[in-house]
PASEBA-1860 file (N, C-alpha, C; in nm, 3 decimals):
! residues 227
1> XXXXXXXX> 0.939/-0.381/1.936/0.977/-0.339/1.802/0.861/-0.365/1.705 ~ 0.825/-0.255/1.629/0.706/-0.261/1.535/0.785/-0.280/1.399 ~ 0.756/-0.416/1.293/0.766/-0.398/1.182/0.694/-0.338/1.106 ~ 0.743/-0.213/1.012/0.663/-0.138/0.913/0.733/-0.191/0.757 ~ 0.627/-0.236/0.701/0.684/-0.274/0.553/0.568/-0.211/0.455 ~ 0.630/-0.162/0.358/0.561/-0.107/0.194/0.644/-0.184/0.092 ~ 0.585/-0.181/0.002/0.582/-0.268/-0.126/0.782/-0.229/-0.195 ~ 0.757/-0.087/-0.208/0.806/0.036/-0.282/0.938/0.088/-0.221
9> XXXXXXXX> 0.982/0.144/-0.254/1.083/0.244/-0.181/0.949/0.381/-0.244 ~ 0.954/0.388/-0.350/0.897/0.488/-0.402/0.759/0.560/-0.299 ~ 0.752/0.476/-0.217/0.614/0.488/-0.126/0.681/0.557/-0.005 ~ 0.769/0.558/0.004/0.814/0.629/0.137/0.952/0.736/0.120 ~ 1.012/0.698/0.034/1.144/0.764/0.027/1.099/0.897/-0.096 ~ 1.240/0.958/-0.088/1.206/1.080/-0.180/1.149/1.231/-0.132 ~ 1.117/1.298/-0.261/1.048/1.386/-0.275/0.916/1.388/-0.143 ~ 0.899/1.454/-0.071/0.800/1.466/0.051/0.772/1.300/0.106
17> XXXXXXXX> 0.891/1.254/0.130/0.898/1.122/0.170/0.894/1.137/0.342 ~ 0.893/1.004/0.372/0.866/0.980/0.552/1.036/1.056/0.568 ~ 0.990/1.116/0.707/1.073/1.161/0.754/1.126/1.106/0.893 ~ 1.243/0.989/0.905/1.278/0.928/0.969/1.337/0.984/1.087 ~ 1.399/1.145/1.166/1.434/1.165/1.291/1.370/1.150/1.340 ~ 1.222/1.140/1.376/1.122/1.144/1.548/1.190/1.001/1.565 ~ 1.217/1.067/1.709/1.267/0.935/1.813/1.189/0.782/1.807 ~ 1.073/0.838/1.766/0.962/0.666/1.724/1.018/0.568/1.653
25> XXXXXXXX> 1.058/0.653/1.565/1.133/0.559/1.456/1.259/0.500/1.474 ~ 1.338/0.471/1.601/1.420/0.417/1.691/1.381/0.289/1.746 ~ 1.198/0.259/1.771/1.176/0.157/1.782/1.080/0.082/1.699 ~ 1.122/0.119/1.546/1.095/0.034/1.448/1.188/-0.028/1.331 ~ 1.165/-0.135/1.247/1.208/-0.126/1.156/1.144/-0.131/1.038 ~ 1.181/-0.091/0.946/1.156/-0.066/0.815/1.206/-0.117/0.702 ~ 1.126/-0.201/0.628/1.176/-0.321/0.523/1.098/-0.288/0.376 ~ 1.107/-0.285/0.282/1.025/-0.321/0.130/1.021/-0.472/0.110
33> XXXXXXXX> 0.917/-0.487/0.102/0.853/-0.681/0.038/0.890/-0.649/-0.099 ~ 0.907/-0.541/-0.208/0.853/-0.589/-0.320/0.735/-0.662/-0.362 ~ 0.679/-0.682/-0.515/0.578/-0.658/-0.533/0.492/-0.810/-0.496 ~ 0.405/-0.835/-0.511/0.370/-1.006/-0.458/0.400/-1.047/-0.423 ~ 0.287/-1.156/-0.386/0.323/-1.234/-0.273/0.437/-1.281/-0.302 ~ 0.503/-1.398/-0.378/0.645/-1.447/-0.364/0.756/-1.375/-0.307 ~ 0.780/-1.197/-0.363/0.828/-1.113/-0.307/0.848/-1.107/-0.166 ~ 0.728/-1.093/-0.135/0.643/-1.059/0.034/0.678/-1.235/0.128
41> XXXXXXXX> 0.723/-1.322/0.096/0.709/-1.433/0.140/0.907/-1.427/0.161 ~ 0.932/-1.425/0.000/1.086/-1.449/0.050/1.132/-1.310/0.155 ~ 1.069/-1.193/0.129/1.150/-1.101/0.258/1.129/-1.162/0.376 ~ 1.021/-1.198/0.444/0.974/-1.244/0.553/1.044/-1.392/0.609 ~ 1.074/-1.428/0.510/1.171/-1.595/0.540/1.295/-1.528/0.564 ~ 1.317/-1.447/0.507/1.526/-1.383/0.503/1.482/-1.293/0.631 ~ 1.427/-1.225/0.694/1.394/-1.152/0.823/1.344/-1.228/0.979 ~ 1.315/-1.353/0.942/1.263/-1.452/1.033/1.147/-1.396/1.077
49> XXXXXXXX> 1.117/-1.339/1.047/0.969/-1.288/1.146/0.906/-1.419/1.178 ~ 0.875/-1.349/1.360/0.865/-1.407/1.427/0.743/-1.330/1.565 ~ 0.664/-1.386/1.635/0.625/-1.322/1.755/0.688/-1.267/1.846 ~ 0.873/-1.253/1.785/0.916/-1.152/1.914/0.880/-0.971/1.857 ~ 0.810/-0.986/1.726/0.808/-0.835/1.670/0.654/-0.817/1.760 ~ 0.666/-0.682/1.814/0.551/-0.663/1.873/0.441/-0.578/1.776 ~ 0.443/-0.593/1.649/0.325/-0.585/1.596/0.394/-0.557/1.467 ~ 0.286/-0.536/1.337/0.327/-0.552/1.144/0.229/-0.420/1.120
57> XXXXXXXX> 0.274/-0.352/1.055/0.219/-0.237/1.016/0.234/-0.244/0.848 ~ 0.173/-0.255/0.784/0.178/-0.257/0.608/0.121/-0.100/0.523 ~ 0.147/-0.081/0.501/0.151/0.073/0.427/0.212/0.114/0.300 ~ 0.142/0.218/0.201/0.184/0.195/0.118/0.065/0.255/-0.008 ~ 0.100/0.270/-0.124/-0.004/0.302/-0.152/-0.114/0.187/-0.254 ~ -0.281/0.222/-0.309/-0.330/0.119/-0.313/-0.368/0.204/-0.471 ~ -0.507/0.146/-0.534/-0.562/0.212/-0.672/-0.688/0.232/-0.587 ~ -0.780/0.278/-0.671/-0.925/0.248/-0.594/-0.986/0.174/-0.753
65> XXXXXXXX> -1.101/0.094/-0.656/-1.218/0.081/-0.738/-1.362/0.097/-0.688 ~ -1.328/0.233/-0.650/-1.470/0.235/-0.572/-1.464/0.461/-0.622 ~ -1.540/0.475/-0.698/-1.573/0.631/-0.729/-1.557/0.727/-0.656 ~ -1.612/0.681/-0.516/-1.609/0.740/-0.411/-1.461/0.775/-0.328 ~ -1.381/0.666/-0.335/-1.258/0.640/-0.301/-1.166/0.750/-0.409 ~ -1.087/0.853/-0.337/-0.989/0.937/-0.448/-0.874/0.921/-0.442 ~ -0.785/0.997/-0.544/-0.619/0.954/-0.496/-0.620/1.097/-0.390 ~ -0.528/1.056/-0.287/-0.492/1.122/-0.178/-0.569/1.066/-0.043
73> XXXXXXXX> -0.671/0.965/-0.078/-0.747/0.972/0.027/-0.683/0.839/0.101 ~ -0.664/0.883/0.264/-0.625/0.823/0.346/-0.711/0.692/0.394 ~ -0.619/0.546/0.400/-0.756/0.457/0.402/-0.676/0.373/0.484 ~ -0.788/0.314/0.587/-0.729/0.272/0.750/-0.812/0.125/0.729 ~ -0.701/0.022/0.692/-0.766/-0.079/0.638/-0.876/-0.112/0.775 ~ -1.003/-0.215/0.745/-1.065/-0.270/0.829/-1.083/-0.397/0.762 ~ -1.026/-0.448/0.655/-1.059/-0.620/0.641/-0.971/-0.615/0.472 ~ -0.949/-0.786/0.491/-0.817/-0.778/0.348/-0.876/-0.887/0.328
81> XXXXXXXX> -0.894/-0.927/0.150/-0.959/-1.026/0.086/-0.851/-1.038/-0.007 ~ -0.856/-1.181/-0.072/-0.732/-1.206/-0.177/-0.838/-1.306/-0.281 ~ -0.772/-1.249/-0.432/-0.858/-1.319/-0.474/-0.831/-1.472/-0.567 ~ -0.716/-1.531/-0.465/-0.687/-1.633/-0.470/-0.741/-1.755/-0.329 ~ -0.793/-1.652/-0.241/-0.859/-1.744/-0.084/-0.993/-1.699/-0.033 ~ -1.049/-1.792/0.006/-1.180/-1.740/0.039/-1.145/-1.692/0.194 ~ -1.230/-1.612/0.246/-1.262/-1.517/0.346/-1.142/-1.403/0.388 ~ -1.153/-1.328/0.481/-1.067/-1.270/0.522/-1.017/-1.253/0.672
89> XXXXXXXX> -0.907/-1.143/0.631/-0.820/-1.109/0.739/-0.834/-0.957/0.813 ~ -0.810/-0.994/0.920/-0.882/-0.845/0.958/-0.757/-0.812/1.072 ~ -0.749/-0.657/1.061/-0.669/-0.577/1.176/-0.686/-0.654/1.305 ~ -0.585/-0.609/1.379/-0.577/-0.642/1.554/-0.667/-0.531/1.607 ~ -0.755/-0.574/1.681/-0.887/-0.460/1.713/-0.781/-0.306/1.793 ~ -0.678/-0.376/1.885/-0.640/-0.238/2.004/-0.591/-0.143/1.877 ~ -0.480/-0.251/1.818/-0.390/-0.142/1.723/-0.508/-0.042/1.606 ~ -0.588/-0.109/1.543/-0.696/-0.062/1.485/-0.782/0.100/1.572
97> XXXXXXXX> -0.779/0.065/1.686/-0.847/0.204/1.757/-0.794/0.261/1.788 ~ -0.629/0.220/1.842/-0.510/0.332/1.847/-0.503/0.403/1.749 ~ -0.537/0.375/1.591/-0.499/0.392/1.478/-0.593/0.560/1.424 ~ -0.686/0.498/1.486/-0.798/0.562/1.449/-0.822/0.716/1.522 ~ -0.766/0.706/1.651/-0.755/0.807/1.717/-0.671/0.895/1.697 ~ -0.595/0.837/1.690/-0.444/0.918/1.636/-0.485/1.018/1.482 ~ -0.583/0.967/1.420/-0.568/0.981/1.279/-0.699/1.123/1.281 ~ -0.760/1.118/1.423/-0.887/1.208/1.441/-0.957/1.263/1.292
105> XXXXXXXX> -1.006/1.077/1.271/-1.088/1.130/1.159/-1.060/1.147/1.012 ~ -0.965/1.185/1.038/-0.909/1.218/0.879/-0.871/1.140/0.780 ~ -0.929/1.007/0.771/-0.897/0.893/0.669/-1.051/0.852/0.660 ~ -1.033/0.728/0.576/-1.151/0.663/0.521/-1.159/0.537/0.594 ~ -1.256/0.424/0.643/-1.220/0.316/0.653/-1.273/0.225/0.509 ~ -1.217/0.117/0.471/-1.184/0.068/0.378/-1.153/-0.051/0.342 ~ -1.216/-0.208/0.272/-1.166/-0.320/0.265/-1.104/-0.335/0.197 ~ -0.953/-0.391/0.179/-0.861/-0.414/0.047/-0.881/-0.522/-0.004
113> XXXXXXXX> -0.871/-0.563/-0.105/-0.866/-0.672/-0.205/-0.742/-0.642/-0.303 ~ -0.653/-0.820/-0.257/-0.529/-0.812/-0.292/-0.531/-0.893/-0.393 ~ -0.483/-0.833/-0.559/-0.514/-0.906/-0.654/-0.399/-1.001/-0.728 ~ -0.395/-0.990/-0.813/-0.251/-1.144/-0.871/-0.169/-1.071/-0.950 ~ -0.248/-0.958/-1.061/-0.160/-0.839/-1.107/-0.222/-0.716/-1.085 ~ -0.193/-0.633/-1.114/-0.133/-0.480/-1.123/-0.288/-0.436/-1.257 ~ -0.415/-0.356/-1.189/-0.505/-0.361/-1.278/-0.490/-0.222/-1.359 ~ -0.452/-0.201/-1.446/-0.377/-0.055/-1.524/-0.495/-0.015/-1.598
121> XXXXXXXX> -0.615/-0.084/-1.635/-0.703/0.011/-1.741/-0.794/0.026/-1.653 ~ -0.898/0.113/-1.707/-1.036/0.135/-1.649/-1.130/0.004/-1.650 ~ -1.123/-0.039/-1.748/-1.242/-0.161/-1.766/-1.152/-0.291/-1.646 ~ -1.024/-0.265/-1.658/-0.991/-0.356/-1.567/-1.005/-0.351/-1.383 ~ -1.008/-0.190/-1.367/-1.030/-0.148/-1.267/-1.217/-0.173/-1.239 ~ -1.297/-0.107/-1.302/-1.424/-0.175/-1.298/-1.468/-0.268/-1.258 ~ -1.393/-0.375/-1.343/-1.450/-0.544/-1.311/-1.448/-0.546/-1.197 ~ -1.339/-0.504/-1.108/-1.285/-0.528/-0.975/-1.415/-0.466/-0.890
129> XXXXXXXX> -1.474/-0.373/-0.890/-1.613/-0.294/-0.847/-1.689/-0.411/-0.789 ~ -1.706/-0.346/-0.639/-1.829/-0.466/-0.586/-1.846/-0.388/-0.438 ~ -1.933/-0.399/-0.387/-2.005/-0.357/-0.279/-1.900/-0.384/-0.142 ~ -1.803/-0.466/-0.160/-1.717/-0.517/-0.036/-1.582/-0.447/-0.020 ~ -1.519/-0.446/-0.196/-1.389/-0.376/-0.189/-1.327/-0.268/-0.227 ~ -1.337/-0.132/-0.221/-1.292/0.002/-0.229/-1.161/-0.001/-0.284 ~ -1.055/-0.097/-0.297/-0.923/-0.072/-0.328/-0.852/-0.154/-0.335 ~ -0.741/-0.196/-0.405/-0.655/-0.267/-0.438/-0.503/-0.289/-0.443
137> XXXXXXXX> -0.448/-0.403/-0.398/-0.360/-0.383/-0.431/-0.271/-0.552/-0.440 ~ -0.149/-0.565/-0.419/-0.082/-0.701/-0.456/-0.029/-0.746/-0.338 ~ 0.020/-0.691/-0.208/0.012/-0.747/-0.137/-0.017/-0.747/0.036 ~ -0.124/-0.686/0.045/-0.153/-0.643/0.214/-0.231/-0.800/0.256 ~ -0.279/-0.855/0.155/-0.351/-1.000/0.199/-0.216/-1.110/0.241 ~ -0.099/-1.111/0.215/0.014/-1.182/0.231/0.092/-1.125/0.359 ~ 0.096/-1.029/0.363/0.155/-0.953/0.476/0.070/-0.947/0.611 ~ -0.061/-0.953/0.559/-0.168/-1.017/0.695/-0.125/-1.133/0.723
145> XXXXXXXX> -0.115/-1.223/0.623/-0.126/-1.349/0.676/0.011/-1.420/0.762 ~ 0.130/-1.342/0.698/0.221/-1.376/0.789/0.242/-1.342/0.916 ~ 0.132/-1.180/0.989/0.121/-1.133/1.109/0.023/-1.252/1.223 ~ -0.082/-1.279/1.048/-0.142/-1.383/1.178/-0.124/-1.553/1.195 ~ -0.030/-1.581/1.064/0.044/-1.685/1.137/0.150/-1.646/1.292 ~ 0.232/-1.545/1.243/0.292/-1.533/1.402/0.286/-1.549/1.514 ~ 0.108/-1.504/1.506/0.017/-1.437/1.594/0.057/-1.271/1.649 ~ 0.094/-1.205/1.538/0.141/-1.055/1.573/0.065/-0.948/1.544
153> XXXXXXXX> 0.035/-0.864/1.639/-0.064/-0.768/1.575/-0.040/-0.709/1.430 ~ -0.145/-0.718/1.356/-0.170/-0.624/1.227/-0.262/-0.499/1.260 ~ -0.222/-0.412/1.120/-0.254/-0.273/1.079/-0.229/-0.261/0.961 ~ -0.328/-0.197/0.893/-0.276/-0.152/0.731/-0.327/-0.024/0.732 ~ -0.243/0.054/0.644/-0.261/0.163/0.673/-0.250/0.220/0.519 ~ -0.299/0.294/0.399/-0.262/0.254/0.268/-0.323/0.441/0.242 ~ -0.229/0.459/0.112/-0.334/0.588/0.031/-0.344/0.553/-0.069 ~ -0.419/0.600/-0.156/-0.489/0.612/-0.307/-0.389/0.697/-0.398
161> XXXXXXXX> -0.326/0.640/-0.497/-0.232/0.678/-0.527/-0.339/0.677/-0.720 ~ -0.414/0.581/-0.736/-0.454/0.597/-0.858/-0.630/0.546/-0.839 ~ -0.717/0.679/-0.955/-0.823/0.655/-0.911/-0.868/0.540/-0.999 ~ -1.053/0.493/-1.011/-1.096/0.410/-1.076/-1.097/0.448/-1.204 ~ -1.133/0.547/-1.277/-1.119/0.620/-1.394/-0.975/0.663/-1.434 ~ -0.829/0.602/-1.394/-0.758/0.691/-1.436/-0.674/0.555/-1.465 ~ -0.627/0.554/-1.557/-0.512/0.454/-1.655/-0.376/0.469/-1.590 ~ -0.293/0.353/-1.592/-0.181/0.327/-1.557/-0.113/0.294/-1.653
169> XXXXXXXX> 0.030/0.300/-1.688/0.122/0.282/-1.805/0.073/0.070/-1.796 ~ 0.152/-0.009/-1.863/0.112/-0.126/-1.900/0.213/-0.153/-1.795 ~ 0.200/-0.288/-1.781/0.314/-0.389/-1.638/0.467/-0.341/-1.679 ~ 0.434/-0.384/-1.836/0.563/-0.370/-1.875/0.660/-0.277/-1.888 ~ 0.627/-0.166/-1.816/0.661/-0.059/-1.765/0.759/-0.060/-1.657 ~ 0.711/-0.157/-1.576/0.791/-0.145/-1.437/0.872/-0.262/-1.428 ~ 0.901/-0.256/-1.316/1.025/-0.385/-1.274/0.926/-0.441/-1.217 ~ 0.953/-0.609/-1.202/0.839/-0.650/-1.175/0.859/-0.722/-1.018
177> XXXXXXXX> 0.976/-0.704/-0.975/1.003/-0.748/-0.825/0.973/-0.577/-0.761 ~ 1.022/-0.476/-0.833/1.013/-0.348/-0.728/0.954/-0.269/-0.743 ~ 0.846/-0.241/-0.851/0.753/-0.152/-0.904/0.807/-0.036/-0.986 ~ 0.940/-0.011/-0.988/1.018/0.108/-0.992/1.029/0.094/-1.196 ~ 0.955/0.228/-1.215/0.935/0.241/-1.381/1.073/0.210/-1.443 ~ 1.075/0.119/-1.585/1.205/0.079/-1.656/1.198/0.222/-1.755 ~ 1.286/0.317/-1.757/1.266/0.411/-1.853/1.286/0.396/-1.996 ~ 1.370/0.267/-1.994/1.328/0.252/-2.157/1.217/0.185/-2.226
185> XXXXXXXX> 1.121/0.097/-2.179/1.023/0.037/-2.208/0.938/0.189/-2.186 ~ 0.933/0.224/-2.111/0.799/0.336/-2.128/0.874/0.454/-2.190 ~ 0.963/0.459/-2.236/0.968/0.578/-2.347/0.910/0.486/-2.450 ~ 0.949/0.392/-2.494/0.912/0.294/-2.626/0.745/0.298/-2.616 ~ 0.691/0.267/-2.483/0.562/0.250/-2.495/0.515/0.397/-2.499 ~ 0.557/0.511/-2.493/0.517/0.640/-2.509/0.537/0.698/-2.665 ~ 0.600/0.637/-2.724/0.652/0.690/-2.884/0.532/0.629/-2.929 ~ 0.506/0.450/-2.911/0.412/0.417/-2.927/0.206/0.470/-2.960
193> XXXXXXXX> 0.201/0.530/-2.807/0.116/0.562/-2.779/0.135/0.714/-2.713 ~ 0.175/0.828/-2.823/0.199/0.948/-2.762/0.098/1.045/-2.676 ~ -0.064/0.961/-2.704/-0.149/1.042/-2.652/-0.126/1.011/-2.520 ~ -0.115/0.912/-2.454/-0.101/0.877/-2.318/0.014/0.974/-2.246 ~ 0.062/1.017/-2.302/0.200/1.139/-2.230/0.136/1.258/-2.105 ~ 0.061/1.317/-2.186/-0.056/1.369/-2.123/-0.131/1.314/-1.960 ~ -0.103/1.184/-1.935/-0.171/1.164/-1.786/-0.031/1.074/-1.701 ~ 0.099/1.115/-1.767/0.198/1.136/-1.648/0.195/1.197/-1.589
201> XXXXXXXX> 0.147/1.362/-1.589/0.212/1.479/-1.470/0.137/1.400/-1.356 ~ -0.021/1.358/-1.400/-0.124/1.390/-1.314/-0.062/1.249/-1.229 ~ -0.036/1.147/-1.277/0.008/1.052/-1.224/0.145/1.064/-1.099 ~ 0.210/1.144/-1.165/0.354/1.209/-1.085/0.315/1.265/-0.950 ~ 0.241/1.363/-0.990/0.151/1.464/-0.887/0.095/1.370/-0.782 ~ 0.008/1.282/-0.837/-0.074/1.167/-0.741/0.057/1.088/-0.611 ~ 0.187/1.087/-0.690/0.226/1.042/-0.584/0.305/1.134/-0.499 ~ 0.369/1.211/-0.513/0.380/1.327/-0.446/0.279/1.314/-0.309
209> XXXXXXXX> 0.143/1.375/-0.366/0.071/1.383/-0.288/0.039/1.236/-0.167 ~ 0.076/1.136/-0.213/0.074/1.062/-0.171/0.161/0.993/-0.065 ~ 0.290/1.050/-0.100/0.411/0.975/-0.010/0.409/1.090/0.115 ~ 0.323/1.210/0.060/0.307/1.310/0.207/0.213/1.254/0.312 ~ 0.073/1.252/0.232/-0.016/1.211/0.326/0.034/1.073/0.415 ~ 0.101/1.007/0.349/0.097/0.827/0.402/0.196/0.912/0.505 ~ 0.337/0.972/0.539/0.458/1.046/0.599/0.366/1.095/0.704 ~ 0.291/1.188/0.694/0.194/1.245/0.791/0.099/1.155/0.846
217> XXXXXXXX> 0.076/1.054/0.840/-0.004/0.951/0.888/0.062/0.867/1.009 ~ 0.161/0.828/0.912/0.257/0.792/0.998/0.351/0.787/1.123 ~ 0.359/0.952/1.121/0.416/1.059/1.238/0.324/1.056/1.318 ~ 0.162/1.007/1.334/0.018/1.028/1.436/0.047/0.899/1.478 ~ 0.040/0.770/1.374/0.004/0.639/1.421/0.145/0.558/1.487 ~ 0.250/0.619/1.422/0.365/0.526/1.469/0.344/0.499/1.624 ~ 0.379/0.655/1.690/0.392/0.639/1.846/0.280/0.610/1.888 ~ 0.129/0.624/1.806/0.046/0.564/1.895/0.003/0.404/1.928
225> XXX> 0.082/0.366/1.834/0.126/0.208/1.843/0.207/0.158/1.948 ~ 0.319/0.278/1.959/0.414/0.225/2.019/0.375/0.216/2.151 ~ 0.286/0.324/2.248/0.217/0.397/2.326/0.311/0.454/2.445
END
């Protein structure tokens, strides 16, 4: 049995969401951590995970801070940094080349750096800029670490849902255990700030595009995990 966990519902369900009949998906299960680590810690205590799961798959989508890195672009983690611990965590090498094959090419490889909040401006996305980490997010460094306390194979598997140049509504926008937008704080913060109205579609669109590609990723790498 392969555990697959994302942050979100919003990352998998829905509008061009994973599509759960292939028989693969019979020998997995499928959980949301919610957002940080605390999140990601209490699901994993209420689930017992344990080394009888034969491997952790984390997925989901990330921001970039790397120019090069776009939204839509498919990114096949190869190493997770947190910037609360020094060094990192890295994929299970087999599952990693199963991953890769399956995917013939069509993703990026990519180091994540898992941060403490949610970086919504440009200058905040910037700072984050450095030669090691392409992308971000809150919790694939926690979700490693509980695969390799287990000792259970890891995989991360993530898309680009927002680029380095492109603004995010403020925290206070969302729920802060499930990511899922509060619609009355961001109408308030939109009356506020009406010019910002203008880079919802593109934001909307981004995930769309996003909960397909990660769905289609998924349908290559699941069974090739499973083998």
């Amino acid at each position: 049995m392969i555990l697959v966990v994302a942050s979100m519902e919003v990352e998998l369900e829905g509008l061009f969401g994973l599509d759960r009949s292939p028989d693969h998906w019979e020998e997995c299960k499928l959980k949301y951590t919610g957002i940080g680590q605390e999140n990601v810690n209490e699901m994993f205590e209420s689930l017992k995970f344990n080394s009888t799961f034969d491997g952790l798959l984390s997925v989901g989508f990330v921001g970039s801070v790397d120019p090069k890195v776009k939204p839509g672009d498919l990114c096949l983690i190869e190493a997770v940094g947190s910037q609360r611990k020094k060094g990192r965590l890295y994929p299970d090498k087999t599952f990693w080349t199963l991953a890769q094959k399956s995917l013939r090419d069509n993703f990026r490889t990519c180091e994540l750096l898992t941060v403490d909040r949610t970086a919504t401006s440009i200058e905040e996305k910037r700072s984050l800029t450095s030669d090691q980490f392409s992308i971000i997010d809150r919790e694939t460094y926690w979700v490693a670490e509980m695969a390799n306390e287990a000792e259970v194979p890891f995989l991360g598997l993530r898309v680009v849902m927002d680029g380095v140049d492109q603004k995010l509504p403020p925290e206070y926008c969302y729920d802060d255990d499930t990511g899922k937008v509060k619609p009355g704080r961001l109408t308030s913060w939109l009356i506020k700030n009406p010019s910002r109205l203008s880079e919802l579609p593109g934001l909307g669109w981004n995930s769309v595009k996003a909960r397909r590609r990660l769905g289609e990723a998924l349908n290559d790498v699941v069974p090739a995990l499973l083998g």
